[in-house]
C-alpha positions as CSV (number, residue, x, y, z in Angstrom):
1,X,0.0,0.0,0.0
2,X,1.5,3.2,-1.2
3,X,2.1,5.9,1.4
4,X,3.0,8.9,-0.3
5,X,0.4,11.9,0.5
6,X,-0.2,14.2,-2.7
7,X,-0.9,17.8,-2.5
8,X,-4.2,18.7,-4.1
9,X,-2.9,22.5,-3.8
10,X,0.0,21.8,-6.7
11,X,-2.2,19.6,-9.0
12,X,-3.6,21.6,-12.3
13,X,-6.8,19.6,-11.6
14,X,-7.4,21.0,-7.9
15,X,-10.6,23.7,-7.5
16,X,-12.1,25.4,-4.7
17,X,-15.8,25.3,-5.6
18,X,-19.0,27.4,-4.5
19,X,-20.4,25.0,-2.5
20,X,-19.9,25.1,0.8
21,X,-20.8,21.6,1.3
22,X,-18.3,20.2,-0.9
23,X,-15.8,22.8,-0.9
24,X,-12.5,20.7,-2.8
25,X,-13.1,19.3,-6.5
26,X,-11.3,17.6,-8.7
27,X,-11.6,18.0,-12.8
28,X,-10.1,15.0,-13.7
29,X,-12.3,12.7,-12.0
30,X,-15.2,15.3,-11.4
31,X,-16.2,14.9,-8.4
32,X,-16.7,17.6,-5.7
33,X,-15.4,16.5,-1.8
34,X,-16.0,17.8,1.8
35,X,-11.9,16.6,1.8
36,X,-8.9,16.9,0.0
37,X,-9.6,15.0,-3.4
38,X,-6.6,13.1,-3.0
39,X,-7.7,11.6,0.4
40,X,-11.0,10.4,-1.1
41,X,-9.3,8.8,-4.5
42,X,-7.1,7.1,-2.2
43,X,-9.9,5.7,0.0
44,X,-11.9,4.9,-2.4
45,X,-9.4,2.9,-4.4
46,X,-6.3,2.1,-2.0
47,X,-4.2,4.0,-4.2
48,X,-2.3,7.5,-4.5
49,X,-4.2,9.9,-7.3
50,X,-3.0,8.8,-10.9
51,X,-4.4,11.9,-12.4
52,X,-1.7,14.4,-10.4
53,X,-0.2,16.6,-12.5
54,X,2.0,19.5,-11.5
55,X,0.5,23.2,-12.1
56,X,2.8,24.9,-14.9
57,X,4.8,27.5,-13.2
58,X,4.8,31.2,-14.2
């Protein structure tokens, strides 16, 4: 079981939505979470996020 924690923060797919009961969402698996995205791919499927990609820096 992989332990490595990824940072929703520094993925391109990360957004802060308008709903302030699912305030975290992710556009690569659209879904909108009351937690981090990571934490609830990882729970649902026992593995890190495979859809993590770096935001482009400036």
């Amino acid at each position: 079981m992989e332990r490595h924690r990824i940072n929703c923060y520094q993925c391109k797919h990360f957004y802060v939505t308008w709903d302030p009961k699912f305030p975290r969402g992710c556009r690569a698996f659209a879904f909108k979470s009351t937690m981090m995205p990571s934490v609830t791919v990882f729970q649902s499927s026992g593995k890190a996020c495979m859809k993590f990609e770096p935001k482009q820096k400036k």
